[in-house]
C-alpha positions as CSV (number, residue, x, y, z in Angstrom):
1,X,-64.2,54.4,107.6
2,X,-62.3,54.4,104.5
3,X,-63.4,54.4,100.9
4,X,-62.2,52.1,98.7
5,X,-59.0,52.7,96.3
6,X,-61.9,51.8,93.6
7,X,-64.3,54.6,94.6
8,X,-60.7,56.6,94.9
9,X,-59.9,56.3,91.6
10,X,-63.6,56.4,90.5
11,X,-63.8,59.7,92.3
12,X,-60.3,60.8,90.4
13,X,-61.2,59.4,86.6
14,X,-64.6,61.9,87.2
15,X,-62.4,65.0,88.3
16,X,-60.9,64.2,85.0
17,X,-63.6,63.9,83.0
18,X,-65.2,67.0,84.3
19,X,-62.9,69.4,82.9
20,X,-63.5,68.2,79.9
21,X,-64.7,70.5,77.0
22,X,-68.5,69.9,75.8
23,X,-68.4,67.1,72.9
24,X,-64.8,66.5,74.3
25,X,-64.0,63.0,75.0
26,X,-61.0,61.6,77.1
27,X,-59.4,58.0,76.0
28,X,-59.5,55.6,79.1
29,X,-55.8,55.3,78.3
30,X,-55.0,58.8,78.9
31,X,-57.2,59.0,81.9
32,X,-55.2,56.2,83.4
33,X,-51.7,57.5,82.3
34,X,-52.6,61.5,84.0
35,X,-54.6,59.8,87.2
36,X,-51.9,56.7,87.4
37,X,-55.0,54.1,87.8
38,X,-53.5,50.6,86.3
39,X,-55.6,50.7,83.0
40,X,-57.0,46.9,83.8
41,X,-58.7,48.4,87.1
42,X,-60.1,51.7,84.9
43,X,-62.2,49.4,82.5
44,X,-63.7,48.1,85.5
45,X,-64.5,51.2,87.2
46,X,-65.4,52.9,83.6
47,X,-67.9,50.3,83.2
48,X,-69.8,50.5,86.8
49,X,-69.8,54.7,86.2
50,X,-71.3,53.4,82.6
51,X,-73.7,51.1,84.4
52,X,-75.0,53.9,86.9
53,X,-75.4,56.5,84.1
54,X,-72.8,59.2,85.3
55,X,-70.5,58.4,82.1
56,X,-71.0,57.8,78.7
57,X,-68.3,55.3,76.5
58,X,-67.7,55.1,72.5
59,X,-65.6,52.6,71.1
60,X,-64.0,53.5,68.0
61,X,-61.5,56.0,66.1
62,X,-63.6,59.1,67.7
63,X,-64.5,57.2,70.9
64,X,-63.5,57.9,74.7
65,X,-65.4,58.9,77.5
66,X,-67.0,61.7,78.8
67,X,-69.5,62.9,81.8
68,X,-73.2,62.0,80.7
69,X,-74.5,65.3,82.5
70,X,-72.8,68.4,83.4
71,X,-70.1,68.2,85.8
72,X,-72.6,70.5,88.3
73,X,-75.5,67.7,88.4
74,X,-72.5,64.8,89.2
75,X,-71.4,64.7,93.1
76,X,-69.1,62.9,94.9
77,X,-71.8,60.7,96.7
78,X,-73.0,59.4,93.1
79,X,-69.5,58.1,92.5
80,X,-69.0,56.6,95.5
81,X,-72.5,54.9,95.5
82,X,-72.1,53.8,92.2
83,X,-68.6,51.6,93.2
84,X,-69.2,51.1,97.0
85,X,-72.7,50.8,97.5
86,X,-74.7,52.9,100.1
87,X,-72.5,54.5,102.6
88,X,-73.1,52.2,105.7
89,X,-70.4,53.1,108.9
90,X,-72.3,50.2,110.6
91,X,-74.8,47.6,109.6
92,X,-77.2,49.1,111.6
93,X,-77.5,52.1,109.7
94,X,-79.8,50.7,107.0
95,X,-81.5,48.6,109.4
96,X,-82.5,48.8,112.9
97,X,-83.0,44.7,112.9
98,X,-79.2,44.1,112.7
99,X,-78.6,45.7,115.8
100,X,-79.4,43.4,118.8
101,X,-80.1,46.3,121.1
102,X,-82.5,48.3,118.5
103,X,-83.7,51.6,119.0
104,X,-82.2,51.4,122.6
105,X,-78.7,51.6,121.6
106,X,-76.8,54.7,121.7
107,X,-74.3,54.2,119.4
108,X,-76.7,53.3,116.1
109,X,-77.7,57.2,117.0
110,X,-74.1,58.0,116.4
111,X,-73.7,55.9,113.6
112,X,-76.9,56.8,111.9
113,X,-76.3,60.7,112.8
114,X,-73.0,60.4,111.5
115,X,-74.2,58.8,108.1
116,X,-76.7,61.2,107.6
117,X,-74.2,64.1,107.8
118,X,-71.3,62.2,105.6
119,X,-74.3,61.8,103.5
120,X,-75.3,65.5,103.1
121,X,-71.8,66.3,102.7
122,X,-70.6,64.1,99.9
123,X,-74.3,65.2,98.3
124,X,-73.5,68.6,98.4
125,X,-70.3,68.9,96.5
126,X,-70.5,68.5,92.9
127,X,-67.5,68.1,90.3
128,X,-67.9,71.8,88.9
129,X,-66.7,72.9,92.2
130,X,-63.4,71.6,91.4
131,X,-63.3,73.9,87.6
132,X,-60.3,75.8,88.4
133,X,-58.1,72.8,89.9
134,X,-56.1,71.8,87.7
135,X,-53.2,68.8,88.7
136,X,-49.3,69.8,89.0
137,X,-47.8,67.5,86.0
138,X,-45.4,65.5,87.1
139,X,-41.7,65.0,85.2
């Protein structure tokens, strides 16, 4: 399973944003710039992390972006759910109907334990955690 360089650079624009001040905002431009996302691909991700309520956006003089709750109440499975989608390693893992062997097939149980725990573990870290890192600047 691999996320997708979307979610990768939704997941890096929200490291960004959390160490940002309270009433601080960031412009999308400098986000893309320090996180080297192609500012084109940014807008898009910007507006789905908009559209799931993890960011807020002002247009304008003052305007930018910043984290619409604190950076503790924000984990890494909201970002990724909010570009990807549900985290699914297999169809079968939302439903038991795609898999033509049901219930009787030992590998949905691996695949559906193995969700669960990816699940919990993306749930359970939240972008505060991250506070002190701060990225080496590059020359």
């Amino acid at each position: 399973m691999q996320i997708t360089r979307q979610a990768d650079y939704a997941l890096r624009a929200m490291l960004n944003l959390s160490h940002l001040e309270a009433n601080e905002r960031a412009a999308t431009s400098q986000i893309a710039e320090e996180e080297n996302i192609p500012p084109s691909f940014l807008a898009k991700i910007i507006s789905q992390l908009s559209i799931a309520g993890l960011i807020h956006t002002s247009r304008g003089a003052r305007g930018g972006v910043s984290l619409s709750r604190d950076a503790k109440d924000i984990s890494l499975l909201d970002v990724v759910e909010a570009i990807d989608g549900p985290i699914m390693l297999n169809e079968c893992t939302l439903s038991e109907q795609a898999c033509l062997f049901g219930e009787d097939c030992p590998l949905r149980k691996v695949w559906c334990e193995t969700r669960t725990e990816l699940i919990e573990k993306l749930g359970n870290i939240h972008f505060d955690q991250f506070a002190n890192y701060r990225r080496p600047k590059h020359n």
